[in-house]
C-alpha positions in Angstrom: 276.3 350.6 93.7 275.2 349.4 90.3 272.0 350.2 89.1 270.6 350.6 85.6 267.3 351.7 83.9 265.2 349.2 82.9 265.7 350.0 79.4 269.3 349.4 79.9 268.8 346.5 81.4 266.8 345.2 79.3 269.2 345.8 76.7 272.4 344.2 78.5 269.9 341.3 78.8 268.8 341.3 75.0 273.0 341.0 73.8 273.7 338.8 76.1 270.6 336.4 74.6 271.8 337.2 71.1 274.7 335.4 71.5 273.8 332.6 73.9 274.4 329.0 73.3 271.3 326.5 72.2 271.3 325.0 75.6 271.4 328.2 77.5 268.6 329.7 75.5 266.5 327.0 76.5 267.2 328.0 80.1 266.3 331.3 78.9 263.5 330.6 77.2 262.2 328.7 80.3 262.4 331.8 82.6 260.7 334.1 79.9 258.3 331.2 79.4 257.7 329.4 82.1 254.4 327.7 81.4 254.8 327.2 77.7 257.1 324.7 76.4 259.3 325.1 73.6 258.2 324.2 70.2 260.9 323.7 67.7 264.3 325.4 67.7 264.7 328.9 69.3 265.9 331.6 67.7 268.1 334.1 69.9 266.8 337.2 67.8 263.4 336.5 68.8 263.6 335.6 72.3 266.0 338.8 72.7 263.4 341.1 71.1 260.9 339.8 73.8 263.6 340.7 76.4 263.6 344.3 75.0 260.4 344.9 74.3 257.9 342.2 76.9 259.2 342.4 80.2 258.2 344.2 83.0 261.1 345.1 85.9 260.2 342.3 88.1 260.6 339.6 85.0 263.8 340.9 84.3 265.2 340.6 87.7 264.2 337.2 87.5 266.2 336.6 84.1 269.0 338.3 85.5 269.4 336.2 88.1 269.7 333.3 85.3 271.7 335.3 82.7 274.1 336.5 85.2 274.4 334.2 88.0 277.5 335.8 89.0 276.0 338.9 90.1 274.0 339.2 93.8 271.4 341.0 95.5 269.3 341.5 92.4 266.5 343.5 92.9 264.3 346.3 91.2 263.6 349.6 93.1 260.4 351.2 92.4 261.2 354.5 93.7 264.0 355.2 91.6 262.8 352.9 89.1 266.1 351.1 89.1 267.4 347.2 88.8 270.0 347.1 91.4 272.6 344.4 91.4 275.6 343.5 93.4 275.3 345.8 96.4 276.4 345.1 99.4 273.3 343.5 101.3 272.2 345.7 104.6 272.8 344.0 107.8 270.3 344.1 110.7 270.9 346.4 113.5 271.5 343.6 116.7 271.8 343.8 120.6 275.0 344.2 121.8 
């Protein structure tokens, strides 16, 4: 049962963006940005330090979801104040 702080996530996020590709920061930048279009080239350093330091849990679910599209039932717990990821999803209870 994964499940990180959102500090740590955060951070996992912010490496991974350091070292993205032009095109996939784009996508990036799209998600963090989503009704501002780019202006010029986009630097990975700055969009990562926005990923550490601007997003509140439920923005970094989202980017998850686009950073790591690999991983499944992505979702921040407010209780625990946890991103969860890759769990195994809870079934309904049915009629037999």
């Amino acid at each position: 049962m994964p499940a990180l702080s959102t500090n740590e996530a955060a951070e996992r996020l912010a490496k991974v963006v350091e070292k993205a590709k032009p095109t996939a920061l784009a996508e990036i930048y799209a998600e963090i940005y989503p009704e501002k279009p780019a202006n010029g080239a986009l630097v990975a350093a700055d969009l990562a330090q926005h990923v550490r330091n601007g997003l509140e849990a439920e923005e970094l679910v989202d980017l998850w979801n686009v950073v790591f599209p690999a991983d499944r039932n992505v979702w921040y717990d407010e209780q625990d104040e946890k991103i969860h990821f890759n769990e195994e999803a809870l079934g309904y209870a049915g009629a037999d």
